[in-house]
C-alpha positions as CSV (number, residue, x, y, z in Angstrom):
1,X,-10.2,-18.7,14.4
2,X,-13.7,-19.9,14.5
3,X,-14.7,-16.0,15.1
4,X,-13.5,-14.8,10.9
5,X,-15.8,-18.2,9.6
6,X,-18.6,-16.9,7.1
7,X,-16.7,-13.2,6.5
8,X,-16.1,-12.0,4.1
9,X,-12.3,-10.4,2.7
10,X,-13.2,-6.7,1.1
11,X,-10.8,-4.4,3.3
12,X,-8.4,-4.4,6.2
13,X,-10.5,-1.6,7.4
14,X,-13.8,-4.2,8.9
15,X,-11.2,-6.3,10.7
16,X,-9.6,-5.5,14.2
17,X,-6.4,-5.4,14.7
18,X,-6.7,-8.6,16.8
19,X,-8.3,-10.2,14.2
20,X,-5.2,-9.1,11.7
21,X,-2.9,-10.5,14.3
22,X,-4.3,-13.6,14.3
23,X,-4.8,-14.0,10.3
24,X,-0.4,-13.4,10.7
25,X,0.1,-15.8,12.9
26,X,-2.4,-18.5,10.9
27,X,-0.5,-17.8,7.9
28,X,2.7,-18.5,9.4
29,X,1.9,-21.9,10.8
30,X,0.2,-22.8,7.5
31,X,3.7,-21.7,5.6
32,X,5.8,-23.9,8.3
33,X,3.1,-26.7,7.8
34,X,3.6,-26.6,3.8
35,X,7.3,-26.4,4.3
36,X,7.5,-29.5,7.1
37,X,5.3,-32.0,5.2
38,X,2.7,-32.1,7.9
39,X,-0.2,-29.7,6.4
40,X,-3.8,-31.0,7.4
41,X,-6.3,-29.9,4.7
42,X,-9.8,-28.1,6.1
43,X,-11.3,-27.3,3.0
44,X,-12.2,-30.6,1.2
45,X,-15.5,-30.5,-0.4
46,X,-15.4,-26.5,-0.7
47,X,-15.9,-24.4,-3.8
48,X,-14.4,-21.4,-4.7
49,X,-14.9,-19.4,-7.8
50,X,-12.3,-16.7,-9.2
51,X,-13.5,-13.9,-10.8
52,X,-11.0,-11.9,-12.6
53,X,-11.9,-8.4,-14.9
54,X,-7.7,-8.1,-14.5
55,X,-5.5,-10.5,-15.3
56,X,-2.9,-11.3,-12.6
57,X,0.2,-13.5,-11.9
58,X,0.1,-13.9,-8.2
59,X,-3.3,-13.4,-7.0
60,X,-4.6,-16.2,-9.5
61,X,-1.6,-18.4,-8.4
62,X,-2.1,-17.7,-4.6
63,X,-5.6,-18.5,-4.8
64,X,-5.4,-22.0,-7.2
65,X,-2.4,-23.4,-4.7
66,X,-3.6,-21.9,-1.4
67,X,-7.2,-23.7,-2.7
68,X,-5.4,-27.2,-3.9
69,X,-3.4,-27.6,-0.9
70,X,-6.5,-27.5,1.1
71,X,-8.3,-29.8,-0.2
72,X,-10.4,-27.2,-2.1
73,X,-11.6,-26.6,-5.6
74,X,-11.5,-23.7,-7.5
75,X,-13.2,-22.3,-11.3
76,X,-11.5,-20.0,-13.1
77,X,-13.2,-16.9,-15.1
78,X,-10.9,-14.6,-16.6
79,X,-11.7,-11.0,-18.1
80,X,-13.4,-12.7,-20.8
81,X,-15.3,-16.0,-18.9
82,X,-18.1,-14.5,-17.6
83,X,-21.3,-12.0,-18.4
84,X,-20.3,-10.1,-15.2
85,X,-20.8,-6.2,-16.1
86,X,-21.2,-6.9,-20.2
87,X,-24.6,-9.1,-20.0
88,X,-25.6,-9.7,-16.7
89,X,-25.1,-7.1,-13.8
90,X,-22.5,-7.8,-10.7
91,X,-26.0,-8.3,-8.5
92,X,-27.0,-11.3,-10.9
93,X,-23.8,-12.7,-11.3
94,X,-23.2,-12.8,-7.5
95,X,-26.5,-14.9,-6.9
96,X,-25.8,-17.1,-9.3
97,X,-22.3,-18.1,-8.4
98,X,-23.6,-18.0,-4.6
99,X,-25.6,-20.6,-5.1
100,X,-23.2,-23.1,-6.9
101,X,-19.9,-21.6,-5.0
102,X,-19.2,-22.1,-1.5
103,X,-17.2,-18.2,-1.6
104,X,-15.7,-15.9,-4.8
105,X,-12.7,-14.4,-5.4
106,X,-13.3,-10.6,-6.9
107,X,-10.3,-9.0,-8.9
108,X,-11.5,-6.0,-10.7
109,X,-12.2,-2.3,-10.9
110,X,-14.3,-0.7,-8.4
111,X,-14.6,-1.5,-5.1
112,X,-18.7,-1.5,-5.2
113,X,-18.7,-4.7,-7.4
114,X,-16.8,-6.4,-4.7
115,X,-19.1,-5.0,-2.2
116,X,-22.7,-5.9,-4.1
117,X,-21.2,-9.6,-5.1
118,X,-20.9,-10.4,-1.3
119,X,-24.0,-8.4,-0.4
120,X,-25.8,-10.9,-3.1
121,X,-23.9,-14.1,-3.2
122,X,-24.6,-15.0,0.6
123,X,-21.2,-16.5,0.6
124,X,-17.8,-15.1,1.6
125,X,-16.2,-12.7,-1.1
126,X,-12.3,-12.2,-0.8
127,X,-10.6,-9.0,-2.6
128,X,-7.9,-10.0,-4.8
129,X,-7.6,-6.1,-6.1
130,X,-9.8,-3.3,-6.4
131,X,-9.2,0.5,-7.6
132,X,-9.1,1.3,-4.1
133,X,-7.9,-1.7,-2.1
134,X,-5.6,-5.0,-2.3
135,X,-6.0,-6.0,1.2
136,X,-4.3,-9.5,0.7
137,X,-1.5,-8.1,-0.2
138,X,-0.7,-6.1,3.2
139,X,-1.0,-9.3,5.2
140,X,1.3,-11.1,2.8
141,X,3.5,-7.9,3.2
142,X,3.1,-7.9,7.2
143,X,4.1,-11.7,7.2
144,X,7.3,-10.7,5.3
145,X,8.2,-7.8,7.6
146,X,7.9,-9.8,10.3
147,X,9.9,-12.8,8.5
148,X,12.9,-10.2,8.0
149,X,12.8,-8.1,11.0
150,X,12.7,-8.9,14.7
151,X,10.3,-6.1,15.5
152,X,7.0,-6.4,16.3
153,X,5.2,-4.7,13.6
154,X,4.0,-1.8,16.1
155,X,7.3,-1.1,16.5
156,X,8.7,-1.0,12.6
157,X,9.1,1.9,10.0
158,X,7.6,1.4,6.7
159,X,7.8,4.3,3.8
160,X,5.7,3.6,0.7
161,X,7.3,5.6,-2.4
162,X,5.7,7.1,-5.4
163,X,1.7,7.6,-5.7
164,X,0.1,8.8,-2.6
165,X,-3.2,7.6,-3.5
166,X,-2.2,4.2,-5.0
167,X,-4.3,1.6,-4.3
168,X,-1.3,-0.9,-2.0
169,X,-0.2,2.9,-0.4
170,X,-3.9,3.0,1.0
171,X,-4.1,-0.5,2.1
172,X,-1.0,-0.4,3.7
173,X,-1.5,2.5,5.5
174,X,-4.7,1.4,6.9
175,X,-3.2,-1.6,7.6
176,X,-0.3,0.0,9.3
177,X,-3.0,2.0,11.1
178,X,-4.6,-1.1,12.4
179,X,-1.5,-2.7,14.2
180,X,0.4,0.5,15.2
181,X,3.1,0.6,13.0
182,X,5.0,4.2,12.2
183,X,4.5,4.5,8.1
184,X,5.3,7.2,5.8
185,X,4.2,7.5,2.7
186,X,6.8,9.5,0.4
187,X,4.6,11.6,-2.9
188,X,3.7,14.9,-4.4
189,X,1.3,16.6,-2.8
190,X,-0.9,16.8,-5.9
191,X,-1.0,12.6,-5.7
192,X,-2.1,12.5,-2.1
193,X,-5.6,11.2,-1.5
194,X,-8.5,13.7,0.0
195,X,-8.4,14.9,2.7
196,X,-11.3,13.3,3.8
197,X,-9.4,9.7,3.0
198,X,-5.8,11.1,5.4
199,X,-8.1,12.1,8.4
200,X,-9.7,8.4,8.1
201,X,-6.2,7.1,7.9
202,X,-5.4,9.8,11.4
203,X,-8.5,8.7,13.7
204,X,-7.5,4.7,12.8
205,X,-4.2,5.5,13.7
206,X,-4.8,7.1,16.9
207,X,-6.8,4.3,18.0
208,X,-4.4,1.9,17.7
209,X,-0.9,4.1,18.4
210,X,0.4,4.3,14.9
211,X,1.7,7.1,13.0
212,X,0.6,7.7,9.4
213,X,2.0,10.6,7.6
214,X,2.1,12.1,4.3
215,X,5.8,13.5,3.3
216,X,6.5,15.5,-0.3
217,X,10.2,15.3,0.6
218,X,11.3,11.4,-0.1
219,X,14.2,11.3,1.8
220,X,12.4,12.7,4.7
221,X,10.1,9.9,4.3
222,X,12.3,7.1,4.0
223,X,14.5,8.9,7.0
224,X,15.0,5.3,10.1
225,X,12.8,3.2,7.7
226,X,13.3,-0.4,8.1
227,X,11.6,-1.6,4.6
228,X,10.8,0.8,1.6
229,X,8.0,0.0,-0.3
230,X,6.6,1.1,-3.7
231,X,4.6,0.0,-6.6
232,X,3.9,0.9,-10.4
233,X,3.7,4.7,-11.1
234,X,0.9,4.2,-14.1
235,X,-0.9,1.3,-15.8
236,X,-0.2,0.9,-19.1
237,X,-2.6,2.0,-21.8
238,X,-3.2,5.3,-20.0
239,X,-2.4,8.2,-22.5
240,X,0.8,9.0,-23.1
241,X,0.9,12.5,-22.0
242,X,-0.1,11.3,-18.6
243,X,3.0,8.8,-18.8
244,X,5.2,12.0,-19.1
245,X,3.8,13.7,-16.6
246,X,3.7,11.2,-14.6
247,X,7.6,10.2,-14.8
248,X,8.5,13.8,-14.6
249,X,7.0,14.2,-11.3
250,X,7.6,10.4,-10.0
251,X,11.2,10.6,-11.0
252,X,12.8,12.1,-7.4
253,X,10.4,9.3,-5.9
254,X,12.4,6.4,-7.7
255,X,13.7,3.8,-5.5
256,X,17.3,3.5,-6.1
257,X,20.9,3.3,-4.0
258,X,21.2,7.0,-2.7
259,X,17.1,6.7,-1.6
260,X,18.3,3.4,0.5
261,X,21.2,4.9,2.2
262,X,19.4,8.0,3.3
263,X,17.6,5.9,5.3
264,X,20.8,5.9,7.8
265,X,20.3,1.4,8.6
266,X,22.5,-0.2,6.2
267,X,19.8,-3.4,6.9
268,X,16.7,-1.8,5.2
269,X,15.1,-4.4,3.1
270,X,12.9,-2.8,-0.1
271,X,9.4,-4.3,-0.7
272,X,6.9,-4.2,-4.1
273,X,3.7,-5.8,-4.9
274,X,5.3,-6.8,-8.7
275,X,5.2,-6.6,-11.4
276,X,8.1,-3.6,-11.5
277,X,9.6,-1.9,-14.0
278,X,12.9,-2.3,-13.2
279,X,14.7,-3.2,-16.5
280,X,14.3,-3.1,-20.2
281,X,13.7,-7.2,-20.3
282,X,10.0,-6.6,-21.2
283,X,8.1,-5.4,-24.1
284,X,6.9,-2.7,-21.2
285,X,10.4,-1.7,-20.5
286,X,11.3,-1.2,-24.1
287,X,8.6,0.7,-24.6
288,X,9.5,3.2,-22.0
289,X,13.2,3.1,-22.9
290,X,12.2,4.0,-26.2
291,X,10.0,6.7,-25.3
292,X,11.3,8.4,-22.0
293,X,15.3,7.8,-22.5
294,X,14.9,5.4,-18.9
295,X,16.1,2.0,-18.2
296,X,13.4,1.8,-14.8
297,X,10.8,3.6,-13.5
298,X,9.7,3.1,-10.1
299,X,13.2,0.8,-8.6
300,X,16.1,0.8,-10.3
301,X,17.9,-2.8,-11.3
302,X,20.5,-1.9,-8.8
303,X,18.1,-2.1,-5.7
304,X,15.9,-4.5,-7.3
305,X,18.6,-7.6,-7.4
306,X,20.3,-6.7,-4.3
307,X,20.4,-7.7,-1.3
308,X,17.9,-5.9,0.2
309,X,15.1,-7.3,-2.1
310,X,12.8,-9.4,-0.5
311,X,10.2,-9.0,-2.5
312,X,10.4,-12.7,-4.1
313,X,9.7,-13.6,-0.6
314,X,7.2,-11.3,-0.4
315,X,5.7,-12.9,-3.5
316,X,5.5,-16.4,-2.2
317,X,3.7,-15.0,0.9
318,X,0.4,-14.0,-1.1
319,X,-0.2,-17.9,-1.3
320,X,0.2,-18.3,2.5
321,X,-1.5,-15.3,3.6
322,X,-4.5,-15.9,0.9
323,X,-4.6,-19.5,2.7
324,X,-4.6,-18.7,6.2
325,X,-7.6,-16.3,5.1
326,X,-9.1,-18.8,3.2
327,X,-9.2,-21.6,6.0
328,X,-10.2,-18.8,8.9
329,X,-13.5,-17.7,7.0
330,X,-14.1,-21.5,5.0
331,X,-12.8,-24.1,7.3
């Protein structure tokens, strides 16, 4: 995969759907390799720093082990270990660490930073989350579907529930785009993205023989779906009225058994970037148990620990999807 060495990891949108093909199929033999003892490390000698203005459970992870099994090493700067944005602008930050790093790891806000730091670093920049993209996420979600279903992806139905301009909706979509697949994504019209953003999503689709759609009815849009998808209606520490709002019109969206069975295939398999709120086992799920007289927001405990679940499989997959794009742009 000498032809992804010295790029860079901002969007799904700058890479082919060849090239997303072949990232898959890297990450799979790097997850068998693991797995069967035989792993060859290609990074030894490389540094990689991680810059994080969020804190995160499985980006950090599937960065530190995809790095250590490869031979690589890796710095850690959370929200408060570097000047980035307080004392020193992204631009200066991203020639300094280009110089000492051999690529960065971005996880913060806006989609610019991660831009300007590999416009200025001169090394490879990989997006572990923006406002407006998490694309290392859809290859770890396309390496589960494709674990769980004997489809080729082109072939598969995905429906993404809740927030039609969510940040994983749009990256899978474009994703979905890129390799053909049929998605839905199941919202209220006033959360869809511009209109400018769903005709982006439309020509990319047409090029490649997918189907994106928008869908304000949910059932419609989970209707022959083989996974159903969806992610965190609000971040906490948002004002509260837009919490209530927000449930009020997210509520029909939930994930939950009657939203599984209308898809009519008793072997649809649910999907979520985590963490959910699925329960009242966190100080976050008290808090909206207290507040909003609910035990889950976005998936219900029911769907969550069934069967269907696969989303602690999906989970383990950021580690080998962040490694197979790690050693196709560093080895």
């Amino acid at each position: 995969m000498t032809h992804l060495r010295g790029r860079s990891f901002l969007t799904l949108e700058d890479f082919t759907q060849a090239e997303i093909l072949d990232l898959l199929r890297l990450a799979a033999e790097l997850k068998a390799a693991k797995r069967g003892g035989y792993e060859v490390q290609r990074l030894k000698g490389k540094t990689i720093a991680l810059l994080f203005e969020k804190d995160s459970t499985r980006t950090r992870s599937g960065f530190e082990v995809a790095a250590y099994d490869q031979g690589a090493h890796v710095t850690y700067m959370g929200p408060s270990g570097s000047h980035i944005g307080h004392k020193e602008s992204v631009k200066d930050t991203a020639r300094v660490l280009g110089r000492m790093y051999d690529a960065i790891e971005f996880r913060g806000f806006a989609q610019s930073d991660a831009v300007a730091l590999a416009k200025y670093s001169g090394v490879p920049v990989f997006n572990g989350l923006t406002d407006t993209d998490h694309p290392t996420q859809v290859i770890a979600d396309f390496m589960t579907m494709s674990e769980f279903c004997e489809k080729p992806l082109k072939e598969m139905t995905l429906a993404f529930l809740g927030e039609g301009q969510d940040n994983v909706a749009l990256s899978l979509a474009m994703g979905a785009a890129k390799v053909g697949m049929t998605m839905r994504i199941g919202s209220p019209e006033t959360l869809w993205p511009d209109a400018s953003v769903i005709a982006k999503l439309h020509d990319v689709a047409a090029e490649h023989g997918a189907s994106i759609s928008f869908e304000a009815d949910p059932h419609k849009a989970v209707t022959e779906a083989d996974f159903i998808y969806t992610d965190v209606w609000l971040s906490m520490g948002e004002e509260e009225a837009l919490w209530s709002e927000r449930i009020k019109l997210l509520l029909p969206y939930q994930v939950n058994a009657a939203l599984m069975a209308a898809t009519g295939k008793p072997d649809t398999k649910f999907l979520h970037c985590l963490p959910a709120f699925h329960n009242t086992e966190t100080s976050v799920g008290q808090e909206i148990k207290a507040r909003y007289g609910i035990s889950a927001m976005e998936v219900t405990e029911e769907v969550f620990e069934s069967p269907a679940s696969i989303v602690f499989d999906e989970a383990e997959n950021r580690m080998h999807a962040i490694k197979a794009i790690l050693v196709a742009t560093l080895a």
